[in-house]
N, C-alpha and C positions, 0 to 999 in steps of 0.2 A: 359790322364792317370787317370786312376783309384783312389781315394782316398786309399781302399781296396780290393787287389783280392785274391783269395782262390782259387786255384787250383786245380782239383782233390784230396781233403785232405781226407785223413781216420785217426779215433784215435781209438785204441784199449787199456782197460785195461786187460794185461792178455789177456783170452778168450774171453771177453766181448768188442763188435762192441759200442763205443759211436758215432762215425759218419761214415758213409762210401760213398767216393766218392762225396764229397760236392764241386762244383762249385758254385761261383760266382763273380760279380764285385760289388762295394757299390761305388757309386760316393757324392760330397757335397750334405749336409741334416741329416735329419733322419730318421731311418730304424729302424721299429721293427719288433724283433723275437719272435713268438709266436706258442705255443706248449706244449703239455702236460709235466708233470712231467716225465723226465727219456728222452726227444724227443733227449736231446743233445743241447741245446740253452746254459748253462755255459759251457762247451766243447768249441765252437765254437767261444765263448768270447775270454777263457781264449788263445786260439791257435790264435786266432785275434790280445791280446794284446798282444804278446808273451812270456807267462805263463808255457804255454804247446809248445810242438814238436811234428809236426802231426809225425804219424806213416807211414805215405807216402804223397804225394804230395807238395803244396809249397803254401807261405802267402807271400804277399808283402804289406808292408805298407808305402803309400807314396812315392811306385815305390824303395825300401828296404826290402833289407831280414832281418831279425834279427839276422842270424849267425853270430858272433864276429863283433856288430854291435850294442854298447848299445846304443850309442847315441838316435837311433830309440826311446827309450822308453821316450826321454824327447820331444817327440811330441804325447803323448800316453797318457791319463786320464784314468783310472780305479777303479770303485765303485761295488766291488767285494759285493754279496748276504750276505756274512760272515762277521760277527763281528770278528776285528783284531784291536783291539786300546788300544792303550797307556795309559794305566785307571791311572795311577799315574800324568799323567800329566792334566793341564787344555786345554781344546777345542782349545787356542790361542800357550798356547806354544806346543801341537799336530802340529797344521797348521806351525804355526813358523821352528819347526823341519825339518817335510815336507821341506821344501821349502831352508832349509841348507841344508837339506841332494841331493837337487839338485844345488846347488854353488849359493845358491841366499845369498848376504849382509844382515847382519842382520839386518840393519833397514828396508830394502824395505823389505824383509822375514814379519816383522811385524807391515808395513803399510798395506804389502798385506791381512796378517791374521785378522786384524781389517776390512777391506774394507768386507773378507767373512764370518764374522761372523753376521756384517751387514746384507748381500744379504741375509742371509740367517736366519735369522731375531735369530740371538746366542748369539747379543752384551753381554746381561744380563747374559746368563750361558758361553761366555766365559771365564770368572778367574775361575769359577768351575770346580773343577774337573770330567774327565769321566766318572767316577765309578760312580758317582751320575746323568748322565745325562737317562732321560728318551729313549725308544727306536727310538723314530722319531726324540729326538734331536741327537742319536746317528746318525741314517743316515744320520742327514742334516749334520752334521761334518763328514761322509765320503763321502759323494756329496762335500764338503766344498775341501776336499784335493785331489779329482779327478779333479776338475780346479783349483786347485791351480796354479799351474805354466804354464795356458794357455795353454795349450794340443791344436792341430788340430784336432784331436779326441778320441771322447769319446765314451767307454764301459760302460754302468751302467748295472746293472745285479739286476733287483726286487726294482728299485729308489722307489717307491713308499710305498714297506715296511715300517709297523709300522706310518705311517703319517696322521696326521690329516686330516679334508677336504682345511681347509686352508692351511697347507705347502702344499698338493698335488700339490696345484694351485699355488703355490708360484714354485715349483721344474720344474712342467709341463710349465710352462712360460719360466723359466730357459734354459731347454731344448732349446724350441721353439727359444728361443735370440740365441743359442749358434748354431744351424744349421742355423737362416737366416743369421748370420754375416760370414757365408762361415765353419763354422767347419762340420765335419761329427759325427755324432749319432747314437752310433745302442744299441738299447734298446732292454733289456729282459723281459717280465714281464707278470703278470697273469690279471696285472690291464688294461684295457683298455684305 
């Protein structure tokens, strides 16, 4: 079985074709998607994570639909292109949140979020607040709560945005641990 399949999917907004007719299957690893501005690569994310409802055909993930089927998504990490964060709050209780808001105790909640601020080298600017974090510590705190709660797999959508040469290497290693230890990866990006 499949980690991912995608069915004959088409998405339409309106008049406008963002994908039509897209087959395939993504087994353990990583897979990236790569394609011009406008090809449909966040489309195909977000209908992968399940974001979006194709406009015809079918996604399974995990050998699951996502029709009245949320559970599906606490096997699902997503590191959306767009900034959406909590700017009142600090990096740790961000993650902390997260990680309530999926039934996690609040001390493992903020064992966990200690442990990712580490990885992800945030120790320092975790008590700080969002609002004052730069743009690549912004991504690493959205890479930070796309694995937060262990996903099987992961959607990043432009992980490399905003990042220095050193996080690059730090995220791209990330990755790399997180498909050999058996999760699936499917990555968007202009970055090579």
């Amino acid at each position: 079985m499949s980690a991912i399949s995608v069915n004959n999917v088409s998405k339409w907004y309106g008049e406008v074709s963002a994908l039509s007719d897209v087959s395939l299957e993504i087994d353990e690893g990583i897979l990236g998607l790569l394609g011009p501005n406008g090809a449909g690569k966040t489309t195909l994310l977000k209908l992968m994570a399940g974001q979006l409802i194709p406009s015809l055909g079918s996604i399974q993930v995990l050998g699951q639909t996502f029709s009245g089927n949320a559970r599906i998504f606490s096997e699902i990490g997503f590191c959306p292109e767009q900034d959406c964060l909590w700017e009142e709050f600090s990096g740790f209780q961000f993650l902390t949140a997260m990680l309530r808001l999926q039934g996690w105790l609040v001390h493992d909640a903020e064992n966990r979020s200690r442990e990712l601020l580490d990885l992800l080298d945030l120790s320092s600017a975790g008590r700080k607040r969002v609002e004052g974090y730069s743009k690549g510590m912004r991504q690493k705190l959205r890479l930070a709560q796309s694995i937060a709660h262990s996903p099987k797999i992961l959607f990043l959508d432009e992980p490399m945005s905003g990042l220095d040469a050193t996080s690059r290497t730090l995220v791209a290693d990330l990755i790399r641990d997180f498909g050999d230890q058996g999760g699936t990866v499917v990555v968007s990006s202009h970055i090579l």
